[in-house]
LUMVO-917567 format. One line per field, with one value per residue (C-alpha): residue number from 0; residue in three letters; chain; x, y, z. Coordinates in steps of 0.5 Angstrom, whole numbers, plus 500, padded with zeros to 3 digits. Layout:
N
nr NUM/...
rest ala/...
kette A/...
x X/...
y Y/...
z Z/...
END
This chain:
501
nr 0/1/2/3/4/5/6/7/8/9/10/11/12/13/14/15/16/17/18/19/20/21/22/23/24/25/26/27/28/29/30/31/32/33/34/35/36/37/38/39/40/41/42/43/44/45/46/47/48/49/50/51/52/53/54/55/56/57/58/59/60/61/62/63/64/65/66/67/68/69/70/71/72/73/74/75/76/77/78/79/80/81/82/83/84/85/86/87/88/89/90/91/92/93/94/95/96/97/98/99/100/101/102/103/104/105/106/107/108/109/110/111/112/113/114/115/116/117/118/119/120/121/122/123/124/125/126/127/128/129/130/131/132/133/134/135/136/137/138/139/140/141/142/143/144/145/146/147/148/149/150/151/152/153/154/155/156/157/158/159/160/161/162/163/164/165/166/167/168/169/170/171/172/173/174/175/176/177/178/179/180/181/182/183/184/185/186/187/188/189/190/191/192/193/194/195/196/197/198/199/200/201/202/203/204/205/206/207/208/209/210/211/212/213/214/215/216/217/218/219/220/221/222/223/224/225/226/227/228/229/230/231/232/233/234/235/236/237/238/239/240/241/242/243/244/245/246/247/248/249/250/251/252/253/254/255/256/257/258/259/260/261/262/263/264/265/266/267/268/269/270/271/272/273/274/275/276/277/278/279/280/281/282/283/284/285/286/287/288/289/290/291/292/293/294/295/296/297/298/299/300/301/302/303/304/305/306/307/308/309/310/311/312/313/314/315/316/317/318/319/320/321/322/323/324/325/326/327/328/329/330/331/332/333/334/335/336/337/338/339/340/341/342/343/344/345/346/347/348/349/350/351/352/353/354/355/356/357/358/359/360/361/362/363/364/365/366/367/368/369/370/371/372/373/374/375/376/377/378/379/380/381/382/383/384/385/386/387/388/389/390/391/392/393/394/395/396/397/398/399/400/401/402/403/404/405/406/407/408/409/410/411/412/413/414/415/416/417/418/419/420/421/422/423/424/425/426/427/428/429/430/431/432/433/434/435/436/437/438/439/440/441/442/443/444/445/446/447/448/449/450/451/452/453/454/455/456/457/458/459/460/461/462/463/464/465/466/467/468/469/470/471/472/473/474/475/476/477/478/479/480/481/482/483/484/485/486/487/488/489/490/491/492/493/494/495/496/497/498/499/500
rest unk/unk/unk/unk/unk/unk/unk/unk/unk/unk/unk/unk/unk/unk/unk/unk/unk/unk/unk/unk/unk/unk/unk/unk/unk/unk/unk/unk/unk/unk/unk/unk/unk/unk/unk/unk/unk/unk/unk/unk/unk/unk/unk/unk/unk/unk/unk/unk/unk/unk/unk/unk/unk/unk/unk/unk/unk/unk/unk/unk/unk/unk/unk/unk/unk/unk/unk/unk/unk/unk/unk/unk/unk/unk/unk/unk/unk/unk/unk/unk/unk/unk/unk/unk/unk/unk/unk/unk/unk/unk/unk/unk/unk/unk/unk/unk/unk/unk/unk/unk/unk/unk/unk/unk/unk/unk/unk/unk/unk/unk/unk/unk/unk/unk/unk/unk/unk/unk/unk/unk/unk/unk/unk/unk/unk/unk/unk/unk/unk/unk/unk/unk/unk/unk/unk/unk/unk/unk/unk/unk/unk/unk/unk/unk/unk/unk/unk/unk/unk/unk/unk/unk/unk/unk/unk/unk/unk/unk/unk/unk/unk/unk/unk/unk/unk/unk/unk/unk/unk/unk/unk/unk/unk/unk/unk/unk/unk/unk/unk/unk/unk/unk/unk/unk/unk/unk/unk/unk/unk/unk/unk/unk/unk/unk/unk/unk/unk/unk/unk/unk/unk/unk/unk/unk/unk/unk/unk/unk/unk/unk/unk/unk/unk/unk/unk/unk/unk/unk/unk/unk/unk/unk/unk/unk/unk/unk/unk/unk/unk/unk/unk/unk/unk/unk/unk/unk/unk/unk/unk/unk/unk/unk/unk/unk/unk/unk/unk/unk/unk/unk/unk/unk/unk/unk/unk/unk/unk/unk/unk/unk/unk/unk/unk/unk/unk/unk/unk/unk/unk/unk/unk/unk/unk/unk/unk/unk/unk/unk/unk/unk/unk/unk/unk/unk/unk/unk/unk/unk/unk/unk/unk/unk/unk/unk/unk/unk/unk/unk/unk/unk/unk/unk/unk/unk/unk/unk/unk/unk/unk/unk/unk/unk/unk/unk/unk/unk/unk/unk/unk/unk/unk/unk/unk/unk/unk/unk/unk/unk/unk/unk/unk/unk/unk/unk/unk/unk/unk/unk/unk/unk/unk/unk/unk/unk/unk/unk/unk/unk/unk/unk/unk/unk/unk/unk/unk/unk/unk/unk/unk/unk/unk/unk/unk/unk/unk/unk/unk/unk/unk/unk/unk/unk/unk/unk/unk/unk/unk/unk/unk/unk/unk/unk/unk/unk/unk/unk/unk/unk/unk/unk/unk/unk/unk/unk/unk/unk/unk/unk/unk/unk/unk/unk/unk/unk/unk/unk/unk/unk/unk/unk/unk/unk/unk/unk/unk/unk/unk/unk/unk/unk/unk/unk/unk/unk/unk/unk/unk/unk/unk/unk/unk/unk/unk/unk/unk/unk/unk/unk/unk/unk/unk/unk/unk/unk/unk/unk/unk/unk/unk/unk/unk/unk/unk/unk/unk/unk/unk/unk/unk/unk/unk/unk/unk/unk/unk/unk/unk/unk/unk/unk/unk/unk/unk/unk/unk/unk/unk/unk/unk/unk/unk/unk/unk/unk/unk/unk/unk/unk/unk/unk/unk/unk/unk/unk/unk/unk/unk/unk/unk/unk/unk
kette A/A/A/A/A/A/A/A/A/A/A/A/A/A/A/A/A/A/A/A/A/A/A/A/A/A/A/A/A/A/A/A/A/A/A/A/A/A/A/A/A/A/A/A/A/A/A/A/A/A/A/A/A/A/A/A/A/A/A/A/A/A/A/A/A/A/A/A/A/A/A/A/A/A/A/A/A/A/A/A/A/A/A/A/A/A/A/A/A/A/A/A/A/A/A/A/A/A/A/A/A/A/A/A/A/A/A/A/A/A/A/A/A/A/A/A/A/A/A/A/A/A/A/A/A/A/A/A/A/A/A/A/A/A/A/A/A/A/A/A/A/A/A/A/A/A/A/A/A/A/A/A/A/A/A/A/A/A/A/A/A/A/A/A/A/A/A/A/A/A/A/A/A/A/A/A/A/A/A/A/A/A/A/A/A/A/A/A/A/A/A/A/A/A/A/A/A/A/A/A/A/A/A/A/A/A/A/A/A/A/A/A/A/A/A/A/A/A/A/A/A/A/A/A/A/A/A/A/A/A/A/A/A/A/A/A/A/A/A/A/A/A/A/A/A/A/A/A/A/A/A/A/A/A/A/A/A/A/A/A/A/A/A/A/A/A/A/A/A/A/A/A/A/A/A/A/A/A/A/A/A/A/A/A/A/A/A/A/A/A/A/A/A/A/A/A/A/A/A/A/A/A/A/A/A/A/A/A/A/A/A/A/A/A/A/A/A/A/A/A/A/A/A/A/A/A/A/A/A/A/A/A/A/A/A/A/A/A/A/A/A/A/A/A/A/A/A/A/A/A/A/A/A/A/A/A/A/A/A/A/A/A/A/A/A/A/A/A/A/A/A/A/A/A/A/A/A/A/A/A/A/A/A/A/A/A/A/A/A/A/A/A/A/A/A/A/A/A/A/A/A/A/A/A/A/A/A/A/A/A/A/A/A/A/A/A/A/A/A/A/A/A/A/A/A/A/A/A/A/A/A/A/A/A/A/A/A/A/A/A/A/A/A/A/A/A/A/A/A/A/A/A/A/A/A/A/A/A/A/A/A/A/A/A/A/A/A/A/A/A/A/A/A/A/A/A/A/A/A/A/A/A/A/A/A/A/A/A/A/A/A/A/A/A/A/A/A/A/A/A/A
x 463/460/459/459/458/460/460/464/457/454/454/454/453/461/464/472/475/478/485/482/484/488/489/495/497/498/501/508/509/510/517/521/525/520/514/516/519/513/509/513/512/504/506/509/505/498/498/493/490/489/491/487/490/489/494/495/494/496/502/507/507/508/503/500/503/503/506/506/508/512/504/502/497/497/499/498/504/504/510/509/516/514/508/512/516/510/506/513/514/506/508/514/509/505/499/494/492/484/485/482/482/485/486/486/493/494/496/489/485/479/481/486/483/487/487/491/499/501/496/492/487/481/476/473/478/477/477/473/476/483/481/478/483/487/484/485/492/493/490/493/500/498/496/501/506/503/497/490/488/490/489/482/482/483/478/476/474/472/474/475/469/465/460/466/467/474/475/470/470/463/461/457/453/452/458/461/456/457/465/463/458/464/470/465/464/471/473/468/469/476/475/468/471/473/469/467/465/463/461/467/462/463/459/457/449/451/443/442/447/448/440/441/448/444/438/442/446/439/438/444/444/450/451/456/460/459/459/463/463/467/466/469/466/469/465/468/475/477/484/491/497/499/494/486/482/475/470/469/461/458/460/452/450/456/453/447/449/452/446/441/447/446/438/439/442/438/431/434/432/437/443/440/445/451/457/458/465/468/475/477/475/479/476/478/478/484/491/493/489/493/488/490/496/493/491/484/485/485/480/476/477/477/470/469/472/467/462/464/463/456/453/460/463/470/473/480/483/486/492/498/503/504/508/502/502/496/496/505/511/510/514/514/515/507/503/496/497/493/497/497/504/509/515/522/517/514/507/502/497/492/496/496/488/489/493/489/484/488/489/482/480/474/467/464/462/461/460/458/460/467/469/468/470/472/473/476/477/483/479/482/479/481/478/479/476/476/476/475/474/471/465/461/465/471/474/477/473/472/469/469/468/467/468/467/472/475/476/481/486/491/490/494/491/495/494/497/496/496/494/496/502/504/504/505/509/505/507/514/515/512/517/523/521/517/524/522/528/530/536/537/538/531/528/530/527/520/519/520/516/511/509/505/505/505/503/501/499/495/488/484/477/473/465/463/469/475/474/478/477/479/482/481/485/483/483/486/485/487/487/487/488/486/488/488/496/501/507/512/518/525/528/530/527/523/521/519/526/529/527/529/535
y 860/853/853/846/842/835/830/824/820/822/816/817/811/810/804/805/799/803/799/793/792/796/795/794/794/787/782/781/788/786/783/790/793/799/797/793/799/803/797/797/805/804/798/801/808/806/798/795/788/785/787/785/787/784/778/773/768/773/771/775/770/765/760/757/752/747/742/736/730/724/721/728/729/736/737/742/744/749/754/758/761/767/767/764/770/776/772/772/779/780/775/779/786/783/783/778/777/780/774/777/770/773/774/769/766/766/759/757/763/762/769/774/779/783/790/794/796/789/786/781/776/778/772/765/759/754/749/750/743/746/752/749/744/751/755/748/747/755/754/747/750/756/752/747/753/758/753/751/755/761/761/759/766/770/773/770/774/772/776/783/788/783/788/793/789/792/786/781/780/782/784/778/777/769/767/770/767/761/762/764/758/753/758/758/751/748/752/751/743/743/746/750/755/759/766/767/772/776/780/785/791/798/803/802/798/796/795/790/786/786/784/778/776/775/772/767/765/763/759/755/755/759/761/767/769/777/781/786/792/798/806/812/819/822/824/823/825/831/828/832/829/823/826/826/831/830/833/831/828/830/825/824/822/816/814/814/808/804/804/802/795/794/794/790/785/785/784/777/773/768/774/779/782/778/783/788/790/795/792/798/806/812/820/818/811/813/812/819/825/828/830/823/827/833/836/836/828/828/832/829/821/823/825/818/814/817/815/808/803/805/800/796/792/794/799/798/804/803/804/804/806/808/803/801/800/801/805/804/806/813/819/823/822/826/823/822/815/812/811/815/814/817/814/815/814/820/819/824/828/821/819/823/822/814/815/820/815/809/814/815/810/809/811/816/823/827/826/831/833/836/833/827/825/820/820/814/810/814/821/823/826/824/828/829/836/836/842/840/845/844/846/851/851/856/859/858/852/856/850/852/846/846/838/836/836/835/842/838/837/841/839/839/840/836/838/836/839/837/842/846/850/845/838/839/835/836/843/843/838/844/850/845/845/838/834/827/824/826/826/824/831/832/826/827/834/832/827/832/837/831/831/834/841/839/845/843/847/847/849/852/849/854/852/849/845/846/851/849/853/852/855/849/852/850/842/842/836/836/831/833/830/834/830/830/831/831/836/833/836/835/839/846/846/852/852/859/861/859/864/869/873
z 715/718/725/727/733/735/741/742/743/736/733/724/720/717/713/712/708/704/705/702/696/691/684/679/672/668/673/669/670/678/676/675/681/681/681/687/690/689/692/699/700/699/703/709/709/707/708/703/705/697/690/683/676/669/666/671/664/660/656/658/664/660/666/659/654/648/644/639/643/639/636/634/640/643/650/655/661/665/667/674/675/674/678/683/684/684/689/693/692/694/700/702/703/707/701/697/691/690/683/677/671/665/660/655/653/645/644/648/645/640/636/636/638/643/647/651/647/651/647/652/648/649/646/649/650/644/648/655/658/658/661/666/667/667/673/676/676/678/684/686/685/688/694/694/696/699/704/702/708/705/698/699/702/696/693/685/680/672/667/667/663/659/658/653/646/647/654/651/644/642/649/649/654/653/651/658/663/660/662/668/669/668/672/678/678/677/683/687/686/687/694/695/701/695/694/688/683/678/673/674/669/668/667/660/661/667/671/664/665/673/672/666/671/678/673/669/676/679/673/675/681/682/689/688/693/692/685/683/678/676/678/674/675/670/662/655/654/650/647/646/643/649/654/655/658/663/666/673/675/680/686/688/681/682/689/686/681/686/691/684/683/691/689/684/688/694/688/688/694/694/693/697/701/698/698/692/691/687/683/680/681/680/677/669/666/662/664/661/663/668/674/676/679/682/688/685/684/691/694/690/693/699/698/694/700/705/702/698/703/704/700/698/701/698/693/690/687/680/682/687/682/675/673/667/661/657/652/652/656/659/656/662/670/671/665/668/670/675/680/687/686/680/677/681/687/689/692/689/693/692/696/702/702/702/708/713/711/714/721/722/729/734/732/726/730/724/716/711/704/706/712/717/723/728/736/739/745/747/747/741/735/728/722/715/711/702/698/691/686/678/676/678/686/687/693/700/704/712/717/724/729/737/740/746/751/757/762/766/760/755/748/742/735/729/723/715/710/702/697/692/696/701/698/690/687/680/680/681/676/672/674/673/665/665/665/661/665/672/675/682/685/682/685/691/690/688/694/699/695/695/703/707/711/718/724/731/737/743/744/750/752/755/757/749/748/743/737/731/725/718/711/707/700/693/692/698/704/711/716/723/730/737/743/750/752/759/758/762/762/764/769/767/761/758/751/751/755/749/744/750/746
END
């Protein structure tokens, strides 16, 4: 067992912004009830600041349109109904967009080539003229209802994984810039208080194409707000029917990719220290490896976000809900989607992980590869411990730690617990045959088999301080406060005379 002591006024390096920014499928699926009903539980548990997604110009948002006036001439006119009502939506669950511009609306494409089932167009405009003018009305129209002031707050981002042929028709690198050269000027002429960004790559020759980005923006003279990429630690997937199968990376070898893009930015003189954010990450890349809906999914992250902000300014899970439809509709509630929350809007482990992030307060004490911990103003400490098991790793993880504490006070141990036993949405789903369709007792059944296990007790301190051991099972995560308490009890009230019999 690890024996580890901490004092209040240890001081550990810790960036927690992990509620940021969240990602989310194309913004046409905003309009279903669902989504918005998923939406308001991540909302109102977890709270993420922003939120970034595809197909803002997609054309099942119908924004971009053209016709043939009485001379023959073509005409461009735009349609905002239904961006109005996600951005109303958003609004309503007190979230901003982390704007992503694409992708490209068919009749302004200069080809067909699409990707995804709903088949965004992934080619250069034919005409530059008109997809700046565009980006430009978009962004009026945006300010116009919703303030100048506040609009000019949202984050921007051209395109989406230029450097993958499947986003950008060739991956050409060229080609992008130069989109990203005309984007990034006609927003900043319209108001220059706007932050913008860019090149949005995953993994896949990602020191490249961050270095030739940074050196043709200098070439330009683009000051850029901040750069943004991508990060997935999982390896090439095995595939089975609907579903893909990934081996998990070692999570060093992802922190260490992310520490050779900050260094990358900061060879350049006029962009050293520009903010880097991370627009998407998760474990898998793919919308159907059923890690994503596991207690191993979680422990995992929750290793990810002790360590993400460490060299990033934010990091946007990919995504709150599993209302997504890449690859198509889903067949079953559980089907390895993104989301930290599965349809019929029950919350996944991921999700808890999120959430125990969110309760952290004061200053880092402690951080480790299995656990951090945080001590706020009030004398309370917050921590979170991680088990995830693949690999070569099994077993129980055992911690025992002794923190620092006043003699004079009671104290009262708080834990919740998330792992296979306790908080296992997945595996009832299991037992109950895999229902492709739920009915409403079951429903109700896996969201209560979807929270976590709560225990609380009170702790002596002896000479050292408190002593808190832990039994972490396989996968598991659990989030624990120990606290200064007062018992002042009504008058006549035992609580130990009331199992007397």
């Amino acid at each position: 067992m690890k024996n580890i002591v901490i004092h209040k006024d240890d001081r550990v390096k810790f960036r927690n912004n992990m509620n940021y920014c969240v990602g989310t499928g194309r913004m046409g699926l905003a309009l279903q009830k669902e989504y918005a009903e998923q939406l308001k539980l991540v909302q109102e548990k977890i709270g993420f600041s922003h939120i970034r997604g595809h197909g803002l110009f997609s054309d099942d948002m119908s924004i971009y349109h053209e016709y043939q006036d009485a001379e023959g001439r073509t005409q461009v006119e735009y349609n905002f109904t239904y961006l109005d009502m996600v951005m109303d939506m958003y609004k309503e669950l007190n979230i901003k967009p982390f704007l992503e511009l694409g992708f490209m609306p068919g009749e302004l494409a200069s080809g067909t080539q699409t990707i995804f089932y709903w088949k965004g167009n992934t080619t250069p405009p034919k005409d530059e003229e008109r997809w700046c003018n565009l980006v430009k009305a978009t962004l009026i129209h945006l300010m116009e209802r919703y303030g100048t002031d506040e609009v000019v707050s949202w984050p921007v981002e051209v395109w989406n994984e230029p450097n993958l042929p499947g986003f950008w028709e060739k991956a050409d690198m060229k080609k992008y810039f130069r989109l990203f050269e005309i984007t990034f000027n006609t927003i900043k002429a319209l108001d220059s208080r706007f932050k913008v960004g860019g090149p949005a790559i995953c993994g896949v020759d990602d020191e490249r194409w961050i270095r030739e980005f940074l050196v043709f923006c200098r070439s330009k003279k683009l000051d850029i707000d901040f750069v943004t990429r991508h990060h997935y630690t999982t390896e090439f997937p095995e595939n089975a029917g609907h579903y893909g199968y990934q081996k998990l990376s070692e999570p060093q070898l992802g922190f260490d990719n992310l520490k050779t893009t900050r260094d990358i930015v900061d060879e350049f003189r006029e962009y050293r220290g520009k903010e880097i954010h991370i627009t998407e990450y998760n474990t898998s890349y793919i919308p159907n490896n059923p890690i994503h809906d596991t207690n191993l999914n979680a422990a995992y992250i929750a290793h990810q976000l002790s360590r993400l902000g460490d060299v990033n300014e934010s990091y946007s899970y990919w995504t709150f809900g599993d209302i997504f439809e890449e690859q198509g509709v889903p067949y079953t509630p559980f089907h390895g989607g993104f989301g930290m929350v599965a349809n019929g809007c029950i919350p996944k482990p991921t999700f808890w992980s999120f959430y125990f992030y969110k309760r952290l307060k004061g200053e880092c004490v402690y951080r480790s590869d299995d656990a951090i911990v945080t001590y706020d103003e009030k004398g309370t400490y917050h921590g979170i411990i991680w088990n995830p098991v693949y690999g070569e790793r099994e077993g129980k993880l055992e911690l025992s730690f002794v923190l620092d504490a006043d003699k004079e006070k009671t104290y009262c141990m708080l834990q919740q617990i998330v792992d296979e036993e306790t908080c296992n949405p997945l595996k009832i789903w299991h037992s109950l045959g895999e229902p492709s369709s739920l009915a409403v007792e079951q429903k109700e059944l896996l969201r209560d088999a979807a929270r976590p296990l709560i225990k609380a007790e009170n702790l002596p301190v002896d000479e050292d301080g408190v002593h808190l051991n832990f039994d972490i099972g396989e996968n598991g995560v659990t989030y624990f406060e120990l606290r200064p308490v007062t018992v002042s009890s009504d008058r006549g009230y035992s609580y130990e005379r009331a199992y007397e019999c």
